[in-house]
C-alpha positions in Angstrom: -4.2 -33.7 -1.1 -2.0 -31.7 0.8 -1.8 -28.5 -0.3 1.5 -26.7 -1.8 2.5 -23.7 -1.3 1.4 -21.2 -4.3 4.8 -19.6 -4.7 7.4 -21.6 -7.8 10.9 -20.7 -8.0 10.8 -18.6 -4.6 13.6 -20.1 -3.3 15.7 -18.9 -6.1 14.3 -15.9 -6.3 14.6 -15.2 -2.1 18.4 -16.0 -2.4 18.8 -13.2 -5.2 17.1 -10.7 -3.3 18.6 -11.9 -0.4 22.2 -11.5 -2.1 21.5 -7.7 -3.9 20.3 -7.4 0.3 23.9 -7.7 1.2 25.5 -5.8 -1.6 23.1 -2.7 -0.9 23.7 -2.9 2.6 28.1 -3.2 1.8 27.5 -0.3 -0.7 25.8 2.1 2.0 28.2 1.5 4.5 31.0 2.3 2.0 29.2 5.3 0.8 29.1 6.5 4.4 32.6 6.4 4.7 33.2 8.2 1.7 31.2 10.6 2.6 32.5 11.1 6.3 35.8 11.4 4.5 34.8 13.8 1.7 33.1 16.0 3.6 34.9 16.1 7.2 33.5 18.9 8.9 33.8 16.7 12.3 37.6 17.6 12.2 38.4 13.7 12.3 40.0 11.3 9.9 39.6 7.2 10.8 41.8 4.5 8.6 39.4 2.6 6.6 40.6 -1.0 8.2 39.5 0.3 11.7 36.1 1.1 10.5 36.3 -1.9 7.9 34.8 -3.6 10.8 31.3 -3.0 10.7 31.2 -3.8 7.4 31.5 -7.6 8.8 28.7 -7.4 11.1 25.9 -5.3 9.8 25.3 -6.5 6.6 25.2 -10.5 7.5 23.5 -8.7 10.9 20.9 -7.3 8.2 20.0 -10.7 6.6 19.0 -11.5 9.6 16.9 -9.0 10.4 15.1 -8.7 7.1 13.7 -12.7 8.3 12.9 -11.9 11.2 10.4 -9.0 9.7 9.0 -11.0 7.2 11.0 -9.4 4.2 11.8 -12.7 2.4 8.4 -14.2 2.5 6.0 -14.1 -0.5 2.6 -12.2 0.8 3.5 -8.6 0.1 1.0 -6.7 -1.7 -0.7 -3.3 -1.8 1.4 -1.4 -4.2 4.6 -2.4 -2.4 3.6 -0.2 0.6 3.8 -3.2 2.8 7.0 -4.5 1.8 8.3 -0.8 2.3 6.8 -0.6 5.3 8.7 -3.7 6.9 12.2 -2.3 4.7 11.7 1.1 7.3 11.2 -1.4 10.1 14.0 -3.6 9.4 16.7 -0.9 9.2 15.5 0.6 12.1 16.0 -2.7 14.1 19.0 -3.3 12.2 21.2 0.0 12.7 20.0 0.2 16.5 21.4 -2.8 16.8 24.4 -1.6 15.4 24.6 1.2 17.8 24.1 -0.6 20.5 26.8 -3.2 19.4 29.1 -0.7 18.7 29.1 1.3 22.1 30.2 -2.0 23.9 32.5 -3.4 21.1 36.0 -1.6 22.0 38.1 -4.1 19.6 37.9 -1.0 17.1 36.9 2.2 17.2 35.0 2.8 14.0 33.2 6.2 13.0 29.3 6.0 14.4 28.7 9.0 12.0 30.0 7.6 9.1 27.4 4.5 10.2 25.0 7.0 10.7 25.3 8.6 6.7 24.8 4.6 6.0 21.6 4.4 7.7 19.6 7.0 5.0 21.6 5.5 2.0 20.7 2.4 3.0 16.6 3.3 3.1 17.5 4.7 -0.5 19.6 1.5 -2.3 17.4 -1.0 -0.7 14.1 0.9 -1.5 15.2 1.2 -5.2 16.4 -3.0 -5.0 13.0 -4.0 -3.6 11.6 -1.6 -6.3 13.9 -3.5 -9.1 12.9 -6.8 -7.7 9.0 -6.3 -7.8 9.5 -5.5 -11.6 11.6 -8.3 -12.2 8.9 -10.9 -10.6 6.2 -9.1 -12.6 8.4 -9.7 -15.8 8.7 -13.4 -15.1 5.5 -13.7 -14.1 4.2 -12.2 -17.1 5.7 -14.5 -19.3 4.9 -17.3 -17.4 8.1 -18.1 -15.3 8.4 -18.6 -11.7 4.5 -18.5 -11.5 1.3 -20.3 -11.7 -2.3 -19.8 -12.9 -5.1 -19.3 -11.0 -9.1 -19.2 -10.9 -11.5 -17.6 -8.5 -14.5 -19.2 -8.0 -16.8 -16.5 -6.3 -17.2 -13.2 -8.2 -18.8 -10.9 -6.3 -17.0 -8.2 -4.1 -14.4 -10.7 -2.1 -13.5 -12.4 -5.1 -12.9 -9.1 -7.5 -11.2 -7.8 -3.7 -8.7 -10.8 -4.1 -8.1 -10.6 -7.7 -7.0 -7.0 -7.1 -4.5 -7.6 -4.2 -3.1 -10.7 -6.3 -2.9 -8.2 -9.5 -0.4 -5.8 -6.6 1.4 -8.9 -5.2 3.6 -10.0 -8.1 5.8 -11.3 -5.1 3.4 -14.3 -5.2 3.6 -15.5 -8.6 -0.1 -15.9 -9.0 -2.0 -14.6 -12.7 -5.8 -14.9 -12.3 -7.0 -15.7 -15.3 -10.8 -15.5 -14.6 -13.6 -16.1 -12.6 -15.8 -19.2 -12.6 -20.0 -17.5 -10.9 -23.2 -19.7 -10.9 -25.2 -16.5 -10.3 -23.4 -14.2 -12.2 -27.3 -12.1 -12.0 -26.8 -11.3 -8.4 -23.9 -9.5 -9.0 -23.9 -5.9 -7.3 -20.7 -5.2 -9.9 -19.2 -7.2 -12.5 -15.9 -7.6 -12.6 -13.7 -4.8 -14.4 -10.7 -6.5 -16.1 -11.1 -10.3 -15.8 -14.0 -12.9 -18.0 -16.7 -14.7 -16.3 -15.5 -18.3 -17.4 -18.7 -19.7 -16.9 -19.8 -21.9 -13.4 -19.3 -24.9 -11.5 -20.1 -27.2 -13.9 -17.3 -25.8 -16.5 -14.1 -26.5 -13.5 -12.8 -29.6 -15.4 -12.5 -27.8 -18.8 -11.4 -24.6 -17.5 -8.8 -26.2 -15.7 -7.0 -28.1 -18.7 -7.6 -24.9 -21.1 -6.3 -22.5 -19.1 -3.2 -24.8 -17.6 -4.4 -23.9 -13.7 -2.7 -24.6 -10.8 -4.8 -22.7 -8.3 -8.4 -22.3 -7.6 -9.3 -19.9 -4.6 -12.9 -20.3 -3.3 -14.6 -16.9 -2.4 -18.2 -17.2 -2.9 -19.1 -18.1 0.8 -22.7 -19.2 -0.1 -23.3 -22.9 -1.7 -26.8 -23.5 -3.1 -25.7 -26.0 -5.9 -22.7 -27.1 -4.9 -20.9 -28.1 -2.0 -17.6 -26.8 -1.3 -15.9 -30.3 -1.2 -17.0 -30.5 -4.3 -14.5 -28.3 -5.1 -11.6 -29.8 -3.4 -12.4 -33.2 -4.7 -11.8 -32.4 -8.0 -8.8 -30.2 -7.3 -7.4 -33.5 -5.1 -8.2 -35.7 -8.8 -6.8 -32.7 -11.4 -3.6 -32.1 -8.6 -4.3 -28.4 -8.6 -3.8 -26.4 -5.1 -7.2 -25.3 -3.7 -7.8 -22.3 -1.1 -10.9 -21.1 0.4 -12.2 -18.2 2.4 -13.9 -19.5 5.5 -17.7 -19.6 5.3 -17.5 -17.9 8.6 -16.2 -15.0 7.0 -17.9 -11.8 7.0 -15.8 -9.0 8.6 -12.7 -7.6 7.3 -9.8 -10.4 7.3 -7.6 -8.3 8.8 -9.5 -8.5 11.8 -9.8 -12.6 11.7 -7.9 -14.6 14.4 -7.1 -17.8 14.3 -6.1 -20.2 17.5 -6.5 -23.8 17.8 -7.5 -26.1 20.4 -6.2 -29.7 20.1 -5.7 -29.6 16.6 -9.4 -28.3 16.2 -9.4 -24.8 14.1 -11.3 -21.8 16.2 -11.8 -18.4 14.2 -12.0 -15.4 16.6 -12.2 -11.7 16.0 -9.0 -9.9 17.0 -9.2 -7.3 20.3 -8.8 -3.9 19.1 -5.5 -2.1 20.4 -5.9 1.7 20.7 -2.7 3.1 19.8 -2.8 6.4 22.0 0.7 7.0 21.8 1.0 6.7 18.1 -2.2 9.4 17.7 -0.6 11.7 20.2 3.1 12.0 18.2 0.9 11.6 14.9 -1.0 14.8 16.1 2.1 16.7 16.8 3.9 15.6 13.6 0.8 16.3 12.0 0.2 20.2 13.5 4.5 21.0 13.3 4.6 19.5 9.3 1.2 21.5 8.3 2.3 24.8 9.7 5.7 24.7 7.7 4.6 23.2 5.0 1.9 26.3 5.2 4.6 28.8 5.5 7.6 27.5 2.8 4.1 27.0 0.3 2.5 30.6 1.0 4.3 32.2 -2.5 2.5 28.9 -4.1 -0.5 29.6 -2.9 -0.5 33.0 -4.4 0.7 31.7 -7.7 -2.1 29.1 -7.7 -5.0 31.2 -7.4 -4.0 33.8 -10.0 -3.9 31.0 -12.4 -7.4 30.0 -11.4 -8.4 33.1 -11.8 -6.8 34.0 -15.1 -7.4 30.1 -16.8 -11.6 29.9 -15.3 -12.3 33.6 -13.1 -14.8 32.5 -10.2 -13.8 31.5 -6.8 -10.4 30.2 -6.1 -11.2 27.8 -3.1 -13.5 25.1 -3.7 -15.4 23.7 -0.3 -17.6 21.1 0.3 -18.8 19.0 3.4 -16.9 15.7 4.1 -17.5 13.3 7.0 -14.3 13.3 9.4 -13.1 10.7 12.7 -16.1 9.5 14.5 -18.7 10.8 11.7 -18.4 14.7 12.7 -18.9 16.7 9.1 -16.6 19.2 8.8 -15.7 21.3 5.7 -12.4 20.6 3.3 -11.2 22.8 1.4 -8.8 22.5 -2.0 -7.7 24.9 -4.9 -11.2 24.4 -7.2 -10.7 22.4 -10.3 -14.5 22.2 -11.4 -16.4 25.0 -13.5 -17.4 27.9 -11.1 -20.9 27.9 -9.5 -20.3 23.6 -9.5 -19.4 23.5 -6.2 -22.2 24.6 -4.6 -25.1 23.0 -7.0 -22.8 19.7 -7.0 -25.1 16.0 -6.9 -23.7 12.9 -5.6 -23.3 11.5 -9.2 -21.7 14.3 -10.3 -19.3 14.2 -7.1 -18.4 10.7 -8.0 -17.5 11.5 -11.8 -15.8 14.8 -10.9 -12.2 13.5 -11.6 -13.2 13.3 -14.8 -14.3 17.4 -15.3 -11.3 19.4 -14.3 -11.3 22.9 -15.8 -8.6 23.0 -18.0 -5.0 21.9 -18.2 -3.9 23.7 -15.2 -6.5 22.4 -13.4 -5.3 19.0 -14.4 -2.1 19.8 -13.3 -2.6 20.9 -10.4 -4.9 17.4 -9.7 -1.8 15.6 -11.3 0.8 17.1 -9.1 -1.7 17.3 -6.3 -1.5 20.7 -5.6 -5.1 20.9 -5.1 -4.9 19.4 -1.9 -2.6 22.5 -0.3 -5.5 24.9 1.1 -6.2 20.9 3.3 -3.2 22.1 5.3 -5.5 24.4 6.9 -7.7 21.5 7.5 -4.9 19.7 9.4 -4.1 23.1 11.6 -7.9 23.0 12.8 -7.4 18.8 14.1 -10.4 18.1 11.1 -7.9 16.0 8.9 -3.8 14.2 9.3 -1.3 14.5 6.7 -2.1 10.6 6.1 -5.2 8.9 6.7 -8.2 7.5 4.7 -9.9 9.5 1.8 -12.5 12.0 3.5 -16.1 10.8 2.4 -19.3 12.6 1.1 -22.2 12.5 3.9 -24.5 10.2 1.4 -22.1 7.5 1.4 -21.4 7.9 4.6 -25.0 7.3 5.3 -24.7 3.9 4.3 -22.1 2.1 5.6 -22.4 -0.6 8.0 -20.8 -1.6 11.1 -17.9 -2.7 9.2 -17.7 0.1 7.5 -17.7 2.9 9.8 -14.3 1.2 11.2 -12.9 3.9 8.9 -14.1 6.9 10.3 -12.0 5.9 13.6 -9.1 8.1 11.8 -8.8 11.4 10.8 -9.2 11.7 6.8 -6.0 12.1 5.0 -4.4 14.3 2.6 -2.7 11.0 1.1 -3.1 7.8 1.4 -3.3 4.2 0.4 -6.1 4.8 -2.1 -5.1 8.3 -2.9 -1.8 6.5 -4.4 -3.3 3.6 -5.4 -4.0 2.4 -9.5 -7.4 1.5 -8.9 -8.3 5.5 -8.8 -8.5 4.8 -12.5 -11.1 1.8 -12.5 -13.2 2.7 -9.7 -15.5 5.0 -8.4 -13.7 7.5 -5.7 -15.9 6.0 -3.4 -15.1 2.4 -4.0 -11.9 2.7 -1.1 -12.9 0.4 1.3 -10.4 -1.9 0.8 -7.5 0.2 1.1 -8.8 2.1 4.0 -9.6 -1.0 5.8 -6.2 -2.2 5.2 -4.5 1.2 6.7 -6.9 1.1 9.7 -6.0 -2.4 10.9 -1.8 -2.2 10.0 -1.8 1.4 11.5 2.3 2.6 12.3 4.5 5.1 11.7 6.5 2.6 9.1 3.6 2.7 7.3 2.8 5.9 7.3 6.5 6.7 5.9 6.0 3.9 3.0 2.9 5.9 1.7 5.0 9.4 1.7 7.6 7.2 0.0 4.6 6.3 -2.6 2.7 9.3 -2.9 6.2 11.1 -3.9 6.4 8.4 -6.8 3.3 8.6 -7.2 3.1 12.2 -7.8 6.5 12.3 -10.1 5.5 9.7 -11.9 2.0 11.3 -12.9 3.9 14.4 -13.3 6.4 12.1 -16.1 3.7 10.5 -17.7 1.7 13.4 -18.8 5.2 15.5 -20.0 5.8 12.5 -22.1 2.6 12.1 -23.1 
């Protein structure tokens, strides 16, 4: 059996989005005019019909565009990062373009600042559509429509690793219902939100109780079994069948693929050092941390008399944290633990302590994040970036394999992907591999705005939640 792809109703659901595309991208351009005639400080007036123009090549111009970068295809996950990250790319593509068509189109002289204004309003309508959109797919999808069921055969850490980006891909249309596990007693962790169905041996049923469509293979070891086991009976029941390759071991973002004669070769990807990106990340980095350090110094004051007046003890709370290429170095944040914790502190209490903050504004100040401020200092002194992976504690650090010391090729971040990320809530603050991983292999400055983008949602959001709560 040939297998389908996993998506149901996409091509319904791609011409929407495709079509509130267009509208956004009319609306910004219309906006930018308004506002270029509202506010016209530049001392020139255009007639609408002259710059009516571009209105007829960059939005069908856009639809393009958004193709070409992947924007209508169905494997965006993590949190919507990724899909934000190609939005940023996409209009920067886009409105270059523009530019570039507009200094040697001389059939109309339309306003390049009014195009400009369009450029920032268009970030903000189609960031707020995409936003829209991955609601409405998880709606559907919740209720069954546009969507199909799924099983994961395999539930040690790829499995419950796939299960999670699935759960933040509601662009896919996939609900895991469960996990099917012969050796469920070799499990290092069981799996937090989803049943152990039972093993091989209870496919069939499964299959016809639960209504699934598709089974993904993840356990990459077969002692009772053999894997076309599986995808006979998924050929017989007409369900789709995927499998990780039992050549998998390192991170999949790093897996090539290339093919020979129609024979399939699996390769590990060359690693590109991105020097200029880590230079003009370092600048950014140093200018952003020293105003930021500056505009926040009446904060700062603020912060640590309430310390002070909600606990008394030190304001500062420090602690050793392993930085790029495993150097230690200290990091520093507004405490939010009892006084005299910090310095007695065990690795079990260290994992748990988002759990003990010191009062209400102590939770605040984890909620809105302004614990992280003194870190700006961290930033000044080259130990950490303004976005990176979570700084870890020394005994976890000890370890990690050679997979996972890929991480420490980055300076720790103040924010990042698992900083923002749901699963702060489920797991352990040291169960970030996946997210840090993810940022290591897709590193670019796109990315690094999506993750701003998140972490201010983030933040206001948390912020919202607890005043309503």
């Amino acid at each position: 059996m040939k297998n389908k792809p996993v998506q149901r109703g996409g091509p319904l659901l791609v011409a929407v989005t495709a079509a509130l595309d267009f509208c956004c991208l009319n609306a910004a351009l219309l906006l930018g005019y308004w506002l270029w005639i509202t506010y016209p400080w530049h001392g020139h007036y255009q007639p609408f019909a002259n710059y009516s123009v571009i209105l007829g090549i960059v939005p069908p111009l856009g639809l393009l565009v958004f193709h070409g970068v992947g924007l209508y295809k169905h494997q965006m996950g993590v949190m919507g990062v990724a899909e934000q990250s190609l939005i940023f790319k996409a209009l920067w593509l886009l409105y270059a373009a523009a530019f570039v068509v507009s200094f040697f189109y001389r059939g109309s002289d339309f306003s390049r600042l009014a195009t400009f204004y369009s450029v920032f309003i268009s970030i903000l309508l189609i960031s707020l559509e995409r936003h829209g959109m991955r609601r409405v797919y998880a709606w559907l999808h919740a209720r069954g429509l546009f969507g199909q069921r799924a099983l994961i055969y395999g539930a040690g850490y790829h499995g419950q690793r796939l299960a999670r980006w699935i759960e933040q891909s509601p662009k896919l249309g996939i609900k895991v219902v469960g996990f099917l596990d012969d050796h469920t007693e070799r499990l290092v962790r069981q799996p937090a939100s989803l049943a152990i169905l039972g093993g091989f041996e209870n496919l069939r049923a499964t299959v016809e109780r639960e209504n699934i469509q598709v089974l993904f293979i993840t356990n990459r070891k077969f002692e009772d079994v053999d894997i076309y086991d599986f995808f006979q009976i998924c050929q017989e029941m007409e369900i789709t069948c995927w499998a990780i390759p039992a050549v998998f071991h390192p991170h999949i973002e790093r897996i090539s693929f290339y093919s020979i004669g129609g024979i399939p070769l699996v390769g590990l990807r060359k690693e590109v050092r991105l020097k200029a990106y880590f230079f003009v990340k370092r600048i950014l980095d140093f200018l952003t941390a020293l105003i930021l350090a500056v505009l926040l110094a009446p904060v700062y004051g603020l912060i640590a008399l309430g310390i002070v007046l909600t606990s008394g003890g030190p304001v500062l709370f420090r602690q050793i944290r392993v930085g790029q290429g495993g150097k230690p170095f200290r990091v520093y944040k507004f405490r939010t633990l009892k006084a005299g914790l910090a310095d007695a502190i065990s690795p079990e209490i260290s994992l748990k302590k988002e759990t003990m903050p010191i009062g209400r504004f102590a939770a605040f100040l984890r909620k809105s994040g302004l614990d992280e401020i003194p870190q700006l200092l961290n930033i000044l002194r080259g130990e950490m970036s303004l976005i990176g992976p979570r700084p870890e504690m020394p005994f976890i650090v000890e370890k990690y394999g050679s997979l996972e010391k890929e991480r420490l090729q980055l300076k720790p971040g103040i924010t990042g992907l698992w900083q923002v990320s749901e699963d702060r809530k489920r797991l352990l603050i040291h169960e970030n591999m996946d997210y840090d991983l993810y940022y290591v292999e897709h590193l670019s400055f796109n990315l690094d705005l999506a993750i701003v983008l998140k972490t201010v949602t983030t933040v206001l959001k948390r912020l919202f939640a607890k005043s309503a709560g």
